[in-house]
Each structure stands twice: as C-alpha cells, then as structure tokens.
C-alpha positions as CSV (number, residue, x, y, z in Angstrom):
1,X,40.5,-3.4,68.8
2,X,38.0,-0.8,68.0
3,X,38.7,3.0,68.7
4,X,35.9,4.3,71.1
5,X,35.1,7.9,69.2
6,X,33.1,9.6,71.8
7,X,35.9,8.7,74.4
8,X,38.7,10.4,72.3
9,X,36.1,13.7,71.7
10,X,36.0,13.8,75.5
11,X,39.6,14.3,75.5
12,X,39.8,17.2,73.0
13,X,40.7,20.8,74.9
14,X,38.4,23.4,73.6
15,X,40.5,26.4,72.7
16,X,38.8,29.6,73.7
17,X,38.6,32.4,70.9
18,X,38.7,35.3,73.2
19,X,41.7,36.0,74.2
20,X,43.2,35.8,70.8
21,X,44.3,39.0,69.4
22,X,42.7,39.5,66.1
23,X,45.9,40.1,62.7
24,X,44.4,43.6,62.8
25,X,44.7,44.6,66.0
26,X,48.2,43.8,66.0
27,X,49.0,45.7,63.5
28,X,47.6,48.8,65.0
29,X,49.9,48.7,68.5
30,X,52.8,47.7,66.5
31,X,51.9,51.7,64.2
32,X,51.7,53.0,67.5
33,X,54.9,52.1,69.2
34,X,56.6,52.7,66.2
35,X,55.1,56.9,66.0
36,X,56.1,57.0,70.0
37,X,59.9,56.3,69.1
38,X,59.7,58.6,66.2
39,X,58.1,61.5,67.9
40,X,60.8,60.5,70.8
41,X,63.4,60.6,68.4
42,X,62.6,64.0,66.6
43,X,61.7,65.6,70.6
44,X,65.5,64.6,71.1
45,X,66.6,66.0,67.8
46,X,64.9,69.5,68.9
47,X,65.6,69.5,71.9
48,X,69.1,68.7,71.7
49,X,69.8,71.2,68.3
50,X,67.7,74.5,70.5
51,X,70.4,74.4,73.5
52,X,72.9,76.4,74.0
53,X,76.1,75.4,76.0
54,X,77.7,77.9,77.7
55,X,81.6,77.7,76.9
56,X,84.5,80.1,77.1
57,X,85.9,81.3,74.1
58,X,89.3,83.0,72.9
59,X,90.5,84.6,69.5
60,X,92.9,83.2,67.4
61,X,96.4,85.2,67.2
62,X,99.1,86.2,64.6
63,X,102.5,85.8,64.7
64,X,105.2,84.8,62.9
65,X,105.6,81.8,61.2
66,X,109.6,82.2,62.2
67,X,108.1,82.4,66.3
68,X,107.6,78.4,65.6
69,X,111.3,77.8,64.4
70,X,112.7,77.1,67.8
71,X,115.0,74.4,68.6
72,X,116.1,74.5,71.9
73,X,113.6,75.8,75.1
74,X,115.2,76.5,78.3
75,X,114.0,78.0,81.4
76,X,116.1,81.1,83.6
77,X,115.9,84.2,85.2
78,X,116.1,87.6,84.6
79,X,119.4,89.6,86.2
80,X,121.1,92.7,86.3
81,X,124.8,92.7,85.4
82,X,125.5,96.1,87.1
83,X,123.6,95.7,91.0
84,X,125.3,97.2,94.2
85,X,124.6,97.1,97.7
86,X,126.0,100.5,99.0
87,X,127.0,100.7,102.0
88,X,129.9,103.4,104.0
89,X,133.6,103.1,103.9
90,X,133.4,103.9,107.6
91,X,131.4,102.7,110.8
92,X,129.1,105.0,112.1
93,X,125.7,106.0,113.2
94,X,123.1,106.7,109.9
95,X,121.2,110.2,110.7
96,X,119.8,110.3,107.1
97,X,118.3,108.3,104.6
98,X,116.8,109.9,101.6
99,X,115.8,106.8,99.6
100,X,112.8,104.0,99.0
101,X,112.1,101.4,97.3
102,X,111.3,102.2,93.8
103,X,113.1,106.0,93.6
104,X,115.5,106.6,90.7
105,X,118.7,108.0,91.7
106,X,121.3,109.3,89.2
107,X,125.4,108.8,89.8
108,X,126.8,110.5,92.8
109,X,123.3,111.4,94.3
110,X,123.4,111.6,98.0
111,X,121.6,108.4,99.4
112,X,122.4,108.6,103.1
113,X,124.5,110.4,105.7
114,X,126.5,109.6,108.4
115,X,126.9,111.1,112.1
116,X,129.6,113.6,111.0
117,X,130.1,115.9,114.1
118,X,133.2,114.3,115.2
119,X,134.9,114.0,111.6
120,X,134.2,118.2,111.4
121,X,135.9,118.7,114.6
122,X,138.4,117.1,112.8
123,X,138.3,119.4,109.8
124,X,138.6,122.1,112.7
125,X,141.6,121.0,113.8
126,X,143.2,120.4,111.2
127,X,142.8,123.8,109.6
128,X,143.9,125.1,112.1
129,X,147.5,123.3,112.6
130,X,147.4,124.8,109.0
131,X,147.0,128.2,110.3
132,X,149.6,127.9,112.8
133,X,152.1,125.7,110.6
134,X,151.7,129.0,108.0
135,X,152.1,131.8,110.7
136,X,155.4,129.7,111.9
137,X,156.4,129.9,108.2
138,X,155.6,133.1,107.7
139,X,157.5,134.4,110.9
140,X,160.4,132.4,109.9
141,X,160.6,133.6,107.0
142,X,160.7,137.4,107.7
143,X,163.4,136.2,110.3
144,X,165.6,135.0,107.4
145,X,165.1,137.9,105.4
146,X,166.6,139.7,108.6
147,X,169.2,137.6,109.0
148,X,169.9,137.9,105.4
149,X,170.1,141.5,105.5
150,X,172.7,141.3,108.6
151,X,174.8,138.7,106.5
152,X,175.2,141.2,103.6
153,X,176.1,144.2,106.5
154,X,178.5,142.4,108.6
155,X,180.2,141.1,104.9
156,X,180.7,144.7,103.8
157,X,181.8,145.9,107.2
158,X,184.4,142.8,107.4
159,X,185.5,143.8,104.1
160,X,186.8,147.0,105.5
161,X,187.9,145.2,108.5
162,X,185.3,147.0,110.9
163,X,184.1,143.9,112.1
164,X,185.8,140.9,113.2
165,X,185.7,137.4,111.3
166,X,183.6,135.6,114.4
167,X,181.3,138.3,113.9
168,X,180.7,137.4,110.3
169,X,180.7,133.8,110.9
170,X,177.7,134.4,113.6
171,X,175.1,136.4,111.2
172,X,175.9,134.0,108.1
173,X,175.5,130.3,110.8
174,X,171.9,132.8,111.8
175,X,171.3,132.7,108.1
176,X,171.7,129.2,107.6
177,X,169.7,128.5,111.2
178,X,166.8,130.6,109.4
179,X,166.8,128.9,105.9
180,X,167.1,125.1,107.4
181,X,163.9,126.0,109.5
182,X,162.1,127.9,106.9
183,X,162.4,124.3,104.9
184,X,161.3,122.4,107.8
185,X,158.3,124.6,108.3
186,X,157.7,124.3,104.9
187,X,157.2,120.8,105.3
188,X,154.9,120.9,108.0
189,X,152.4,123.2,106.1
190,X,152.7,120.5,103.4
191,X,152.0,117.8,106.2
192,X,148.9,120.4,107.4
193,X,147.5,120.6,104.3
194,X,147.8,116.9,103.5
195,X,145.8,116.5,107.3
196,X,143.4,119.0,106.2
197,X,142.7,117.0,103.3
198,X,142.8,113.7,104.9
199,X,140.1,115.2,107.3
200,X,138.2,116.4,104.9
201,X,137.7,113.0,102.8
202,X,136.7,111.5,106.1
203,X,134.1,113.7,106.4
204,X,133.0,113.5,102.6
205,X,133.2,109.3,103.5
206,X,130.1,109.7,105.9
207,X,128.1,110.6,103.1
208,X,126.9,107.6,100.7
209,X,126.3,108.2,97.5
210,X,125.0,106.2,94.5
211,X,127.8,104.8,92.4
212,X,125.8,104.9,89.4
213,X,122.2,106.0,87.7
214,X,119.6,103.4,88.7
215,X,116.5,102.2,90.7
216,X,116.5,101.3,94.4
217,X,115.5,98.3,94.9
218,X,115.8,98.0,98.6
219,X,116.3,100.0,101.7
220,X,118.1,98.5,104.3
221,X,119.3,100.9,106.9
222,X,117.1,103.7,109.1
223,X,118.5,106.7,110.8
224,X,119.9,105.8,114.1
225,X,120.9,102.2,113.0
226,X,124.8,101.6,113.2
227,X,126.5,100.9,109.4
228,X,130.0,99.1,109.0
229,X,131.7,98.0,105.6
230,X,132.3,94.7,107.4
231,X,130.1,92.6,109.3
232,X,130.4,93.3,113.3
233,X,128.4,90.6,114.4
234,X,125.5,90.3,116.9
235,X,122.7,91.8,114.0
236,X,122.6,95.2,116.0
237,X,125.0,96.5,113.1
238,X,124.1,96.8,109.0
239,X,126.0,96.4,106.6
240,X,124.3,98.1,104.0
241,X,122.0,100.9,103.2
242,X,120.5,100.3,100.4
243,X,120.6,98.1,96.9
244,X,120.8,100.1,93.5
245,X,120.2,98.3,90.5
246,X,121.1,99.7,86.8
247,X,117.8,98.7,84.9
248,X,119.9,99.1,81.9
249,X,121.6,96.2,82.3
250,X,119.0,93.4,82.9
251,X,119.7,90.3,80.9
252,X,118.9,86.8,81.2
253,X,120.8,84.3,82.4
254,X,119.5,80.5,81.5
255,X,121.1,76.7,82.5
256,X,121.4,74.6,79.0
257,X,121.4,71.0,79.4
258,X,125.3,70.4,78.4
259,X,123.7,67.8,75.7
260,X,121.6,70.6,73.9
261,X,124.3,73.2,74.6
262,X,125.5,72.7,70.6
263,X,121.9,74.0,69.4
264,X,123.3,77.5,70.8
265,X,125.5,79.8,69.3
266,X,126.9,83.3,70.0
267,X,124.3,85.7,68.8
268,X,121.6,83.4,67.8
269,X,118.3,84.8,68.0
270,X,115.9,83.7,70.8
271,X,112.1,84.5,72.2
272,X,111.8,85.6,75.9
273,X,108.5,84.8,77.3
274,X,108.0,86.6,81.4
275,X,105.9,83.8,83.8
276,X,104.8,86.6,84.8
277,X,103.2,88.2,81.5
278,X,103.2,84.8,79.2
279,X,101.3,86.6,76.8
280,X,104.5,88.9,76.1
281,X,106.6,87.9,73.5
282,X,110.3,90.1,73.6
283,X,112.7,89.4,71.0
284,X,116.5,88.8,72.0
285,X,120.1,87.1,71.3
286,X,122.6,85.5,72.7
287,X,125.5,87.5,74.1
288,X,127.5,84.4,74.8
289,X,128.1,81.1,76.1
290,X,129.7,80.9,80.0
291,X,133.0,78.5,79.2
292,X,132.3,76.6,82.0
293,X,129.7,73.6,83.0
294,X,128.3,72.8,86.3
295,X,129.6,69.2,87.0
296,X,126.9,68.6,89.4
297,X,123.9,70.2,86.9
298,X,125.3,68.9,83.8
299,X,124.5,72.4,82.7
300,X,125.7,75.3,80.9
301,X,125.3,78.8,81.2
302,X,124.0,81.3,79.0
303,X,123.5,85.1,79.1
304,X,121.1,86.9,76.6
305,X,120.7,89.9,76.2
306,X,117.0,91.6,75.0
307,X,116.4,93.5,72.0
308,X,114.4,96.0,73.4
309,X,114.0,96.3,77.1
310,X,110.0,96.8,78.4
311,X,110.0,98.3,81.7
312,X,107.8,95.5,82.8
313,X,111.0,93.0,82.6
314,X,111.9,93.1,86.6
315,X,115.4,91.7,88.2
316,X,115.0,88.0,89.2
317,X,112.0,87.2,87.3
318,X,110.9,83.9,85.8
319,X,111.6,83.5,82.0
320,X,111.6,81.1,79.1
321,X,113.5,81.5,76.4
322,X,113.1,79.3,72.8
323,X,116.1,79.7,71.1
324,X,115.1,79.8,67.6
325,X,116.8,78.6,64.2
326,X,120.6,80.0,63.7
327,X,119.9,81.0,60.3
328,X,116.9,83.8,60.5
329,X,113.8,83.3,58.6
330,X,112.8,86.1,56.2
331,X,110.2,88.0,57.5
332,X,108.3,88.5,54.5
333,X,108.4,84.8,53.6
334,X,107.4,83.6,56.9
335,X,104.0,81.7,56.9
336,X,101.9,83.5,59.5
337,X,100.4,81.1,62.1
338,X,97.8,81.2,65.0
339,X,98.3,81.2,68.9
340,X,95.8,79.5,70.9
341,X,95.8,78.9,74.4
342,X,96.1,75.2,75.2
343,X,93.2,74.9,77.0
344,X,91.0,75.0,73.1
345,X,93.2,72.0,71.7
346,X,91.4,68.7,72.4
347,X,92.3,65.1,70.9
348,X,90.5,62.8,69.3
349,X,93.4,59.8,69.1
350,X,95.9,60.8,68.0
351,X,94.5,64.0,65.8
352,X,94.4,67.1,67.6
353,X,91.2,69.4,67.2
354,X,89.4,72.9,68.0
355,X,85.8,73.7,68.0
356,X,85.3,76.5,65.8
357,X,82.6,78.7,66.6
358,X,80.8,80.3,63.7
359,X,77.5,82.0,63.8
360,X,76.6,80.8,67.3
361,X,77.6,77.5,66.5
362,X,80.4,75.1,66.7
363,X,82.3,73.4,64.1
364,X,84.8,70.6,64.5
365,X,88.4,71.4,63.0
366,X,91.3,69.4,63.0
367,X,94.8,71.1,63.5
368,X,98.5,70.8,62.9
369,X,100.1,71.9,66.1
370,X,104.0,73.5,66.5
371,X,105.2,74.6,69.6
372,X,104.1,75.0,73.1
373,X,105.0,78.0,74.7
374,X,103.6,78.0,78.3
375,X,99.9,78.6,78.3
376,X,99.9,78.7,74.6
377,X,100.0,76.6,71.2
378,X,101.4,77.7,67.7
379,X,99.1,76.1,65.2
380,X,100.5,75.9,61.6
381,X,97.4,74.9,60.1
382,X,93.6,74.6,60.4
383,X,93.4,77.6,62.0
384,X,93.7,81.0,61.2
385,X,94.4,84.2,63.2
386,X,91.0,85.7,64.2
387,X,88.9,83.1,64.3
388,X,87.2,82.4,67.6
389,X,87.6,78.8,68.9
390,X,86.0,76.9,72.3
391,X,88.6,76.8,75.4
392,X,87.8,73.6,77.9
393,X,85.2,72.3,75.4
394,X,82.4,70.3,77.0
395,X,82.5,66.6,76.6
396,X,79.2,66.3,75.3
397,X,80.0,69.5,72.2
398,X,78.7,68.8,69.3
399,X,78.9,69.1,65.6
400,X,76.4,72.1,65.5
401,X,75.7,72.8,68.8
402,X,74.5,76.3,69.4
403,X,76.7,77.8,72.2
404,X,76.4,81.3,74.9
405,X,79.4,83.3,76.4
406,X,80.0,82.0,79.6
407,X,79.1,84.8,82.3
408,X,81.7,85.3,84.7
C-alpha cells in the first residue's frame, strides 16, 4: 500500500525554538550560583572567625605531684576532743553572766555567779560558832591552869598534913574535869573551823568558772534563770551556762568503709579539705584507728589530727580527707601538677579535654586527669600551672574562636 507523505507531514509537532535555553546561557547561571555559595561560604568564615564568645575563665594551679597520691577518700567532721558544758555544782538562781558567744576565757576565769546571799549568811555563822567555840577554849583553858595551880598547893600542903586527903582528891578530879573539857573544846573549834570551811566552799561553788583556756561557743543561761547540775524537769530550769571549747584540740574524726579500712595506717599522712573553704588544702596524719566498727555502718572510725591548725578550721564542720600513700613522696622529686576546677574539663568520648585560651583565643588540649577533690581536678598532664583555660565551655567553642571575659 502506498505511504501518503503529506498525511504523515501533517502529523509532525513543530518544536518551538524559544523557550530553549541557549549552551551559553547556561553556563552563566550555573558561574553565578556557584560565586553566591562561595561568597556565602567565606561571609560565614568571617563572620564566624570575628566573634567573640563570652566564657568564664580560671587559672591553672600548682601543687604537688604527691597531693594526687591518695588512696583512700573519706568524708567527716571536724571536733574538739576537750569541749565542756559548765554548768554549777549547786541549784540556784544565776545573777551574773559575764560571757558570749565568741569570747576567750582562760582556766579558772569567772564565767557566771550564783545568788550567794544565803551561802554568806552561812559563812557568818559559821565564823562565828568559831568565835565562840575559841572563847569557850580559851576560858577553859585559863580554868585548868587554875585548877592546876590549886593541885600543886593542896599537894604541898597535904604533904605537911595541913590539908586533908579529900581535899587533895577534889582540886586534882577539878584538874582532870578542866583537861577532859579543854580536849572536848578542842574538838569543837576543829569541827568550827571545818564548818567554816565547808561554808565557805559553798559559797566559792556559786561561782562558775571555766575549767580550762578556750572559746565560748554558747551561752545558755541569763541572769535570773534557775541552774541545777541535774535536770529538774518542766524547761523552767537549765542545766548549763555556757559551752567552752579548747580550739587546741580540734581534730577530725572520719567513718572508713570497714572494707577500705586496711588502706589506713597509724600516722599516715592525709589532705583535709573544709566544704566550707574547698579551695584550702591543710596537711595532716592519722592519730589512730578507733578499735571498734559500727555493725550497723560497716564503718570504722578514725581520728586525725592537723598539722597546723588555721583558725578558720571551726568545731563540727564538713571535711574531706584523702588519705595519701603510706610511704611519702619526696618533695623534691614530686612532679608538679595543675588544679582546675571541674567545671573546665569537658569530654570528647572517652578523652577528656580543656580549651586553652591563648592570645584571645581558644585552643583545644587534651588532658590526663588524677583525682577529684570536690570542686576541683588534679591534672597530671596537658596542662600546666598558670595557664588560663575555659570553665562551662560553650557547645558551639571552637578551634580558634576569639573569646571576652564574661561580665558579671
């Protein structure tokens, strides 16, 4: 069959030239999008390398390498060995308190008083029963000497038989009367003097003194309260005046888990470190190990005693103590190390890291880290005492990044 030609042409679709992009012009959008992302790209780079992040920042510490040698942490408090709460060896009524809180008293210092009028009537009396018990022995005893002297007379006169023998027996039975009662006078003045004494210590016991040199930590009684030695009940009456504490003493007294409690040894040296003042490192030892556990703690106790006190070491603080090794490092060979707080270590996996500032910028430095000590981090390499590293770094910090002092 033969092909019809001008029906097939009437088929053909005539493709339209003008919306085709010419080779050329293609070229040219594709220059252009590529000089947007590059001047995007270096904006970015500019941008990001003229900031400056503000951060807080902290210097790097020295101390010794042998601070980092501990083997044992355990957590106590601070106490006082030598701590009284004074208080009257008598009930009565306080008229006088001459303490507060704070004051240093030395031994025997007068720390309160005590309604004394009825213990110096007292006194008064009983000096006087003296008085009288010597006048009686006094009397008595110029009576004896009389009836001495009448003895010796009536004997001489009976010896020439100018007196009769009942006469004689009559002045010496006078003599002996005298003598027996001269003794038993002598005993009361004794018994007076003993009263008098007696009376007198009562009155010294309404005075309360401080049983040795220290610091008053509390005052617990006010003039015109009632005191007792015991407790009388009801809360109307105290039982002490006032607590004295011998600042000489303090210690530390720590609980070791019983299964740590062979890492400690008598006179081992340890580092104390006050919740108060973490910053403070005090050097001290331990005095000894209690021979006793707590059954219901599975603990141990242990009393250290500081080096050095520092009046800033207060009764019933909060303390750490890291025991350190048994055998002492050499000062002069140990390897100094840095102290950072903890808040400049970061982690990146498993490799612990510090940003570094130098010149207004930060570098990234990964660290070998010893011990923690509270708010603190030994490191023992990567970073070295002086050098000024980022606490809380940002997440975003960056190799380079410029960084400002964070205003407070």
């Amino acid at each position: 069959m033969p092909v019809d030609e001008d029906a097939l042409n009437s088929l053909r679709i005539e493709r339209s030239t003008q919306g085709a992009r010419p080779p050329r012009s293609r070229r040219l959008l594709a220059f252009v999008a590529g000089g947007v992302i590059v001047v995007a790209a270096l904006a970015f780079w500019l941008l990001r390398s003229s900031r400056a992040l503000e951060v807080e920042t902290a210097t790097a510490q020295e101390v010794s390498g042998s601070a980092s040698a501990a083997v044992l942490d355990a957590s106590g408090y601070v106490v006082a060995r030598r701590l009284a709460t004074v208080s009257s060896k008598v009930t009565g009524k306080v008229v006088e308190v001459n303490v507060e809180e704070g004051m240093v008293v030395k031994d025997g210092q007068v720390l309160a008083r005590l309604d004394d009028s009825l213990a110096r009537a007292q006194v008064e009396v009983a000096a006087r029963q003296l008085d009288a018990a010597r006048n009686d022995y006094t009397e008595v005893k110029v009576r004896l000497a009389d009836a001495n002297r009448t003895l010796e007379r009536r004997r001489t006169l009976r010896a020439s038989n100018l007196v009769s023998q009942n006469d004689l027996d009559a002045a010496q039975a006078e003599s002996d009367a005298q003598t027996a009662r001269l003794a038993a006078l002598a005993s009361q003045v004794e018994v007076a003097v003993g009263n008098l004494r007696l009376a007198h210590v009562n009155l010294e016991d309404l005075i309360v003194r401080a049983p040795f040199a220290g610091v008053v930590t509390s005052k617990d009684a006010q003039p015109g309260e009632m005191v007792s030695p015991v407790s009388a009940g009801g809360g109307f009456t105290r039982t002490g005046i006032a607590t004295v504490v011998d600042m000489d003493s303090r210690e530390i007294e720590v609980d070791v888990n019983e299964a740590f409690i062979n890492r400690v040894s008598s006179g081992q040296h340890a580092e104390a470190r006050l919740d108060a003042y973490p910053d403070l490192s005090i050097p001290c030892h331990v005095i000894n190990i209690v021979p006793t556990a707590d059954r219901d703690k599975a603990t141990v106790r242990v009393r250290i005693a500081f080096d050095q006190l520092d009046a800033r070491v207060l009764p019933d603080m909060g303390v750490k103590v890291h025991f350190l090794d048994a055998a002492p490092v050499d000062p002069a060979a140990a390897k100094p190390v840095a102290r950072l707080p903890s808040a400049a270590v970061a982690q990146d996996g498993e490799q612990p890291i510090v940003w570094v500032v130098r010149d207004g910028k930060v570098e990234r430095r990964a660290i070998r880290v010893g011990i923690t000590r509270g708010d603190t981090v030994d490191v023992l390499a990567g970073v070295r005492a002086g050098e000024v590293v980022v606490v809380k770094p940002p997440a975003d910090l960056g190799e380079g990044d410029r960084i400002n002092l964070k205003k407070s």
